[in-house]
C-alpha positions as CSV (number, residue, x, y, z in Angstrom):
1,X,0.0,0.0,0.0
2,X,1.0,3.5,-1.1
3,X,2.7,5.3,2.2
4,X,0.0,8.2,3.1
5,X,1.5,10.1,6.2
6,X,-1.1,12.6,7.6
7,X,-1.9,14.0,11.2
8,X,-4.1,11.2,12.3
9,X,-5.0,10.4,15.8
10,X,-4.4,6.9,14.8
11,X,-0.9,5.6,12.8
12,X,0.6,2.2,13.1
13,X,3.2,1.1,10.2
14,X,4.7,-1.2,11.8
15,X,5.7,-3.0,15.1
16,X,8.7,-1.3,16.1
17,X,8.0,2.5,15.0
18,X,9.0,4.8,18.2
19,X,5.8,4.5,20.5
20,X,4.2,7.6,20.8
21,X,0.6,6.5,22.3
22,X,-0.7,3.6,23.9
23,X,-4.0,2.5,25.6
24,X,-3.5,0.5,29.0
25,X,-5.8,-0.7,31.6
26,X,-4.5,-0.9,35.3
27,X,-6.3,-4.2,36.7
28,X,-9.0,-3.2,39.8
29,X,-11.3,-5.4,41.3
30,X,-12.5,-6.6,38.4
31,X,-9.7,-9.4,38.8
32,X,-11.3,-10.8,42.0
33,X,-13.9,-12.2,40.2
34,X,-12.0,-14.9,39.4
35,X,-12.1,-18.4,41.7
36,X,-11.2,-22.0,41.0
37,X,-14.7,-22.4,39.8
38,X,-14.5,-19.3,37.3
39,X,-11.1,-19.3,36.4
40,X,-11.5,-21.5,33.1
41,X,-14.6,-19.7,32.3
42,X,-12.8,-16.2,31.9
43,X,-9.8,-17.9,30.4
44,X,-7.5,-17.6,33.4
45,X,-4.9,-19.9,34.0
46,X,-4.7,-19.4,37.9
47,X,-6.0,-17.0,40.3
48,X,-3.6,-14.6,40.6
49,X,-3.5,-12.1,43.4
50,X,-4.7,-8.3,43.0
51,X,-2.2,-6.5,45.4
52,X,0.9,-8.5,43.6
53,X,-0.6,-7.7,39.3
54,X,-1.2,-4.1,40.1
55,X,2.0,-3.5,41.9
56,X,4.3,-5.5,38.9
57,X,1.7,-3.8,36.4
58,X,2.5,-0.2,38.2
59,X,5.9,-0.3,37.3
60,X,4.9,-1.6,33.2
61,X,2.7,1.8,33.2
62,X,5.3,4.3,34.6
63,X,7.7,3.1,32.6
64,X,5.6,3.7,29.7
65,X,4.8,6.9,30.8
66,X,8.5,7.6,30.5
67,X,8.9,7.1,26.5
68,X,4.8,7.5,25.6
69,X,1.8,9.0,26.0
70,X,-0.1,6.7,28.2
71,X,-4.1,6.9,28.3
72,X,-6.0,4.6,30.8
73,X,-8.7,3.1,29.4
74,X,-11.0,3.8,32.4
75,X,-10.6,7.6,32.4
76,X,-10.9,7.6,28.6
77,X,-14.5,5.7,28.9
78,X,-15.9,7.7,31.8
79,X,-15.2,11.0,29.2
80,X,-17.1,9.2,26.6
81,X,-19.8,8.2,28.7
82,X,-20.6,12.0,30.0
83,X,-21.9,12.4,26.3
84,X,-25.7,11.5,26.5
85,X,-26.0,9.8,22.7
86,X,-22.9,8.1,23.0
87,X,-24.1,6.9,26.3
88,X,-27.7,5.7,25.0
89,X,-25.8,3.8,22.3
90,X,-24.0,2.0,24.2
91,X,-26.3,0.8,26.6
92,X,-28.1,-0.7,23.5
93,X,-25.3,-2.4,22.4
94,X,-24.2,-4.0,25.6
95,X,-27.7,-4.7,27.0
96,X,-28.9,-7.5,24.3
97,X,-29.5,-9.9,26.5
98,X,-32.9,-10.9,27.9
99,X,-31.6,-10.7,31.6
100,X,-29.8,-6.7,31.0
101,X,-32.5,-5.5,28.7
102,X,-34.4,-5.2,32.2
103,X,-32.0,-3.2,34.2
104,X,-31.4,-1.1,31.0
105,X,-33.2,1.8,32.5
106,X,-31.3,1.4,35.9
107,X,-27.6,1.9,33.7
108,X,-29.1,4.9,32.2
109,X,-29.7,6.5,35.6
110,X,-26.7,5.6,36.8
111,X,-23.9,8.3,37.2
112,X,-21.2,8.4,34.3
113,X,-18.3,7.0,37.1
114,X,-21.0,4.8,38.3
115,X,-21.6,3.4,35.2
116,X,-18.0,3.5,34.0
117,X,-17.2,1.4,37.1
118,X,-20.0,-0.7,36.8
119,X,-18.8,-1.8,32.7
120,X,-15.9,-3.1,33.8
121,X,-16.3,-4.4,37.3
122,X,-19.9,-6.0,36.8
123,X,-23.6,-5.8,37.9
124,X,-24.3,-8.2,40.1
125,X,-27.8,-10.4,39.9
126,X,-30.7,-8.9,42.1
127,X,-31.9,-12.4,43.0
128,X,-35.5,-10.9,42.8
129,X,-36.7,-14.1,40.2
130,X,-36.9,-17.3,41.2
131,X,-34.9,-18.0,38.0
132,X,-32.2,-15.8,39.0
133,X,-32.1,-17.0,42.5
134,X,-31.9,-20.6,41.6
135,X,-29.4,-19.6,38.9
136,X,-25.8,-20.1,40.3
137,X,-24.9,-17.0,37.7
138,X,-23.9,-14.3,40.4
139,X,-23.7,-11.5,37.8
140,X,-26.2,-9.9,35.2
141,X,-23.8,-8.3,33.4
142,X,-20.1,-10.3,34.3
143,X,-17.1,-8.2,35.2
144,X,-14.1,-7.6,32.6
145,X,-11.2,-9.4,34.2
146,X,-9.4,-9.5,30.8
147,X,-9.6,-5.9,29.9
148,X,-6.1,-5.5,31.1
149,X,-5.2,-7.3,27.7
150,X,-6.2,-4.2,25.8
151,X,-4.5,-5.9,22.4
152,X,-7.1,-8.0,21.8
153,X,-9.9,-5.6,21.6
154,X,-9.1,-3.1,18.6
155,X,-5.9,-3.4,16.2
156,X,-4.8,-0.2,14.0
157,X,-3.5,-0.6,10.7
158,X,-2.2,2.8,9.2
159,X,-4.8,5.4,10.0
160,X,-7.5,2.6,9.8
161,X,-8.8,0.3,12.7
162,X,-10.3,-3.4,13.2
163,X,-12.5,-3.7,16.0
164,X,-11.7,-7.0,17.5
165,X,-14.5,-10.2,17.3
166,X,-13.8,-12.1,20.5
167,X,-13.9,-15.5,20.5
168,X,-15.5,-16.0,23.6
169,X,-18.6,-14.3,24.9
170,X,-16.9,-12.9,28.4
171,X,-14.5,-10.8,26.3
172,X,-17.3,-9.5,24.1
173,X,-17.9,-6.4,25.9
174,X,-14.0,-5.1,25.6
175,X,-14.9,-4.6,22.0
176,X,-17.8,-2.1,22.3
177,X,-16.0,-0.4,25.1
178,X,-12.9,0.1,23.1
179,X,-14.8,1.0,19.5
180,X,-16.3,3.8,21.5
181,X,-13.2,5.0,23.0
182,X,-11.6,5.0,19.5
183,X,-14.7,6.7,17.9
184,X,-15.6,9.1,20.0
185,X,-12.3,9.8,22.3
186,X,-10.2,9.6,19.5
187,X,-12.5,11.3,16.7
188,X,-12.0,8.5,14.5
189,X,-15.1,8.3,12.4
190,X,-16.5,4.7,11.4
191,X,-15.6,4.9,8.0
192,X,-12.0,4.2,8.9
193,X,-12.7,0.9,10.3
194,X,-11.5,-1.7,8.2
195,X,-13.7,-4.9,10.4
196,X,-16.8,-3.8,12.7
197,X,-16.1,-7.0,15.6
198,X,-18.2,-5.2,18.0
199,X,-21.4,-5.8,15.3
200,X,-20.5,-9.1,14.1
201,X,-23.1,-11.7,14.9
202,X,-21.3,-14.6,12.6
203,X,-19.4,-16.9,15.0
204,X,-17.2,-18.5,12.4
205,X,-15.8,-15.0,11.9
206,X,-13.7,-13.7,14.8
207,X,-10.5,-11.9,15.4
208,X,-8.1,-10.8,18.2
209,X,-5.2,-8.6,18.3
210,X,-2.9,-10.7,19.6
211,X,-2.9,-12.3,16.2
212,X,-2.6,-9.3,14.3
213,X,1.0,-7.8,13.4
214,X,2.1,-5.2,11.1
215,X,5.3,-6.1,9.6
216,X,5.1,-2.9,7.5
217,X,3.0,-0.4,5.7
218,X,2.0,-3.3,3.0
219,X,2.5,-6.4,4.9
220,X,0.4,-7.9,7.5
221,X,1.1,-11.2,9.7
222,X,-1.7,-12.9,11.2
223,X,-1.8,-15.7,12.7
224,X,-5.2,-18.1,12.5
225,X,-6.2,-19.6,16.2
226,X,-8.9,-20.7,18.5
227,X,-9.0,-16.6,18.5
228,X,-8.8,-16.1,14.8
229,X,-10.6,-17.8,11.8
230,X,-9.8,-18.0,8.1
231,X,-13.5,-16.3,7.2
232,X,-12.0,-12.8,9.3
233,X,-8.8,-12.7,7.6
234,X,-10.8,-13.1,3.9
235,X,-12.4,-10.3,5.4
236,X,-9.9,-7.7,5.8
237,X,-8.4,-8.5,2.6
238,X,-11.7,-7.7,0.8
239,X,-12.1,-4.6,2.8
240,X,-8.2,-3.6,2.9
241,X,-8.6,-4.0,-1.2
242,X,-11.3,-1.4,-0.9
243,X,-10.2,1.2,0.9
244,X,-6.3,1.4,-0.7
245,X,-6.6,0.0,-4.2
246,X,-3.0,-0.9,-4.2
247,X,-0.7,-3.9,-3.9
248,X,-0.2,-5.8,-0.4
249,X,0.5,-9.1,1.4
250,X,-0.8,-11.2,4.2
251,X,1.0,-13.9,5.6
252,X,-1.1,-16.8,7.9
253,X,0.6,-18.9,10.0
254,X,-1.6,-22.0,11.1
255,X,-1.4,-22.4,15.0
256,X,-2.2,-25.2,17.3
257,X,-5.3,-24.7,19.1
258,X,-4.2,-24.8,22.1
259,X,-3.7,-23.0,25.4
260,X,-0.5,-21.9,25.3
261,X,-0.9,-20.7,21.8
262,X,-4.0,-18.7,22.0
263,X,-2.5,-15.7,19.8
264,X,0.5,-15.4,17.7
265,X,2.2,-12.9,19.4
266,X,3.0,-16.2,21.7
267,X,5.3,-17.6,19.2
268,X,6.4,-14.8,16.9
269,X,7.3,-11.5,17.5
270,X,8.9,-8.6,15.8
271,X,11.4,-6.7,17.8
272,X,14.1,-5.3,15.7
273,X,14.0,-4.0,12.0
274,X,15.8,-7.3,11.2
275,X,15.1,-9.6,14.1
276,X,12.2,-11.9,15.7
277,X,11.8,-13.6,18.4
278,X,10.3,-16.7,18.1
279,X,9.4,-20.1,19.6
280,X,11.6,-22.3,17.6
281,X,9.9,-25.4,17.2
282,X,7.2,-24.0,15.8
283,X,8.7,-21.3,14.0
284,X,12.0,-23.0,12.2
285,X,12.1,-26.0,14.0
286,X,11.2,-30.2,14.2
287,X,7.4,-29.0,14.4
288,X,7.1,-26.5,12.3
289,X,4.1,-24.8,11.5
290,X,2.4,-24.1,7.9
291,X,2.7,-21.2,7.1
292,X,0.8,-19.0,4.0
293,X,1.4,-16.5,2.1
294,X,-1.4,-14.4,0.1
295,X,-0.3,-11.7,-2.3
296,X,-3.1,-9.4,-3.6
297,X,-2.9,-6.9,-6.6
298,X,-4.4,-3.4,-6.8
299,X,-7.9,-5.0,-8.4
300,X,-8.1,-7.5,-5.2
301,X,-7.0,-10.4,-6.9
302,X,-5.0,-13.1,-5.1
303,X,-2.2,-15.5,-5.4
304,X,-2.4,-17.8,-2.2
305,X,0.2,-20.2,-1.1
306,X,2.0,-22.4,1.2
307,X,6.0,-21.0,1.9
308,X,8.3,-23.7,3.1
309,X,9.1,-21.1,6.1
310,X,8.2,-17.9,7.1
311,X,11.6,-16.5,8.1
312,X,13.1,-18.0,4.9
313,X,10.4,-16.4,2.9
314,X,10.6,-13.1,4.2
315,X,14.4,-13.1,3.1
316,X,14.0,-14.2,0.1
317,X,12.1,-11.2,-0.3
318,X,14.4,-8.7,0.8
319,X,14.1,-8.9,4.3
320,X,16.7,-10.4,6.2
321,X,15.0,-11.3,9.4
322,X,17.3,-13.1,12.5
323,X,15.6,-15.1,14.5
324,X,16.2,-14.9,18.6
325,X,15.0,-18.0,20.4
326,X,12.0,-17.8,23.4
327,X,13.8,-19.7,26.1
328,X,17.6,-19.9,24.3
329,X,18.6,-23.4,23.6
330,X,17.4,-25.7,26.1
331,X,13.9,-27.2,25.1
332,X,12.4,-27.1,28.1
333,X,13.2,-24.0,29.3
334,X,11.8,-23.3,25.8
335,X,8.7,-24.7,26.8
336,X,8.2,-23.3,30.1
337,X,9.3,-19.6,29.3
338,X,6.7,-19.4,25.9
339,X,4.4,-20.8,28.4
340,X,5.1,-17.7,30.3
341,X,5.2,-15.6,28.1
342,X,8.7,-15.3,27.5
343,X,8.2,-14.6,23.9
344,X,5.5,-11.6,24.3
345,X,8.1,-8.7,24.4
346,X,6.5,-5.6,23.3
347,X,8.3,-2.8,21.2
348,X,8.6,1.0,22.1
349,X,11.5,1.6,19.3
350,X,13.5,-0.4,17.3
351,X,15.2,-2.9,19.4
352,X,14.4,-1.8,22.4
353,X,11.6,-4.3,24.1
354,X,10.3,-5.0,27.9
355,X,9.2,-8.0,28.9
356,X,9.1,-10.4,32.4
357,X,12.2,-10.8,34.4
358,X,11.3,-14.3,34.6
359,X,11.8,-15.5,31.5
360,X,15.6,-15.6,32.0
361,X,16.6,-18.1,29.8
362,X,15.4,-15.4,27.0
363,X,17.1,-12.6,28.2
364,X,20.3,-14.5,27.8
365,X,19.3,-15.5,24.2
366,X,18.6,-11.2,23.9
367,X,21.9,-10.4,25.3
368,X,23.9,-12.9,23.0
369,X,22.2,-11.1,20.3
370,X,23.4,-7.9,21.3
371,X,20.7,-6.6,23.9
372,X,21.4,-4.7,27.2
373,X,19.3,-6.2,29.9
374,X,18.0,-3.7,32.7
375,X,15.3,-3.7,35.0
376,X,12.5,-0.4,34.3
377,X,13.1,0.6,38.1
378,X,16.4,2.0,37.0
379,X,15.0,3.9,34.4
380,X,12.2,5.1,36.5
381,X,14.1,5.8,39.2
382,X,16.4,7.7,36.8
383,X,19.5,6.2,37.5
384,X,20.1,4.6,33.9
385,X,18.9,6.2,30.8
386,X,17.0,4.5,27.8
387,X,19.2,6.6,25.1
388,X,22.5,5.2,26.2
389,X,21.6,1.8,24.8
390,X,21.9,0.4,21.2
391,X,19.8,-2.4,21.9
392,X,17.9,-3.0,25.4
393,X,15.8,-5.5,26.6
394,X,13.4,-3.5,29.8
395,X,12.2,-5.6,32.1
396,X,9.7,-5.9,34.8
397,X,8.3,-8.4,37.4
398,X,6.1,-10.8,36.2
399,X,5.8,-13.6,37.6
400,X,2.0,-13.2,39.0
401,X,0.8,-11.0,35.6
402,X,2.1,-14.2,33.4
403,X,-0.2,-16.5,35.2
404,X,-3.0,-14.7,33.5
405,X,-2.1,-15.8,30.4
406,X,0.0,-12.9,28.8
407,X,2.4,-10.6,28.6
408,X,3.7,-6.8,27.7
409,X,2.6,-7.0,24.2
410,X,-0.9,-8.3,25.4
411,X,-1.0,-5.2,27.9
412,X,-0.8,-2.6,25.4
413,X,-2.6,-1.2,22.7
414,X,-0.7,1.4,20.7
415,X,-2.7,3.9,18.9
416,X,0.2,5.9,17.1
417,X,3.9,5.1,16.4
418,X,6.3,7.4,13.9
419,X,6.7,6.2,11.1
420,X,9.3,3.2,10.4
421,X,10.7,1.9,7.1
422,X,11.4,-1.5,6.9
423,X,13.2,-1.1,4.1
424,X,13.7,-4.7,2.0
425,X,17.3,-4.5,0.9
């Protein structure tokens, strides 16, 4: 696609363009909503404790704040829920079920940090049925203890966005909250969304953003999951072939639908201008994926393909791409760091990532590849300074945020980066 820099509010070229705003979502109580008996149901791991994620997620968001603009996605929503239409819509949207339908009028007369508090940490049942007070459902309308994954919800592409279709029902909600924030906060009108998730009523069809990575300006990497179907990807080629008329490519890579490879971003990642970090078995090893490639001309049509490998391919192609390994050499600490995480470093320039501490075995693979490893205290505490390293891998306790199933990059939602080339020499 043709390279069309403006002013926008939104701008993502790539995955490792300097950051200059991302969406986050400090956890609240929201996260004690989860017991053994729920945990599976909100797609938790484990019960993790709320004292111990917010104090490890603290020091993620002041770092942040330290090379980004950093907008909370609470304080964003209650702004866009002082405006009465905005409001009303909403509540229209999110109340579709027989149960909310009749407390509808009871949101509406709720104040807008009532309400905004009451989105995201739940309503809980009246019991005033005997349905409902037989029903072992404690909640009308179910808290959002994965919100803090504010990926998954929306993706920008240029100055475009895809609202995300959750694959499960208890995520559903993150996707009107966030299209709002991005329409209405944000000024971004509707016809700049490439996918309306939010809307989508066809199950086969779903997308999340931790499948979603821009390689570049006219490349996309997606990868298709339990998250992610075939049917959404089709999708956004037909509407990407609309909206730019011009040449681009989409590479698939086929996951295991499993839990511990939910989203791409848990096996491949883009961290350098010529590096990825990667899960090697999957990636370029003894259980390697399939991997497609779909190149589409300026009238929409396509040339689809299976690539012998992905790194290979992107090579061959100009782009000399070096792969790190998630969890260095040693198979199973391979196994047990991509289980936690270890692979889901997140970008704020080029080459310079923060992850968990945790995942140690990667951090050694980073620094034989040339990376400076330093804790974010230091940098918060200004006593080491992020423009006196080449290459630097940040990083941050983790150990009770990766038992809820992800990591920095799932965390963050970035809205606008400058402007990277990729180049393909």
């Amino acid at each position: 696609m043709n390279q069309n820099m403006n002013s926008s509010n939104l701008y993502i070229d790539s995955e490792i363009g300097e950051l200059e705003e991302v969406i986050i979502h400090t956890p609240g109580q929201e996260i004690e909503v989860i017991t053994p008996l729920t945990a599976e149901k909100l797609l938790y791991n484990d019960i993790i404790p709320l004292s111990v994620v917010r104090k490890q997620y603290t020091i993620l968001r002041d770092f942040l704040s330290l090379v980004a603009k950093t907008v909370e996605v609470k304080d964003v929503l209650l702004k866009v829920l002082e405006e009465k239409e905005t409001r009303a819509s909403l509540l229209e949207q999110l109340t579709g079920t027989e149960i909310l339908k009749t407390r509808r009028e009871e949101l509406a007369a709720m104040s807008a940090p009532t309400l905004c508090s009451s989105l995201i940490s739940g309503l809980k049942s009246r019991k005033n049925t005997l349905n409902s007070f037989l029903s072992d459902e404690e909640f009308d309308y179910f808290p959002l203890p994965n919100l803090y994954f504010t990926r998954d919800s929306v993706m920008v592409f240029r100055d475009h966005f895809i609202t995300g279709s959750m694959a499960n029902s208890v995520r559903e909600p993150e996707s009107f909250l966030m299209q709002k924030i991005i329409e209405k906060y944000y000024g971004v009108s509707p016809e700049r969304q490439i996918f309306d998730g939010a809307m989508n009523k066809d199950r086969g069809i779903t997308i999340e953003g931790g499948d979603f990575l821009v390689f570049s300006s006219n490349i996309l990497i997606i990868g298709l999951s339990e998250r992610t179907t075939p049917k959404a990807v089709d999708r956004i080629i037909e509407r990407l072939t609309a909206l730019f008329r011009t040449s681009f490519t989409v590479y698939c890579v086929i996951l295991p639908k499993k839990r511990e490879t939910i989203h791409l971003d848990m096996v491949f990642n883009i961290i350098n201008k010529n590096e990825v970090l990667i899960y090697e078995p999957y990636i370029t090893g003894e259980s390697q994926l399939k991997f497609v490639r779909i190149d589409v001309d300026e009238s929409g049509g396509k040339k689809i393909k299976y690539i012998r490998s992905l790194v290979e391919d992107f090579r061959e192609s100009g782009y000399p791409l070096e792969p790190v390994f998630c969890g260095g050499d040693d198979n199973r600490l391979r196994q047990r760091e991509q289980w936690l995480s270890g692979n889901n470093f997140f970008a704020f320039k080029p080459g310079k990532i923060i992850g968990y501490d945790c995942n140690e075995a990667t951090l050694k693979a980073l620094e034989r590849s040339g990376y400076s490893v330093c804790q974010a205290e230091r940098f918060i505490d200004g006593s080491a300074i992020i423009s006196d390293y080449e290459k630097l891998a940040v990083t941050i306790p983790g150990t009770d945020l990766a038992r809820g199933g992800g990591g920095v990059r799932c965390m963050t939602l970035p809205v606008r980066r400058k402007h990277y080339d990729m180049g393909n020499s």
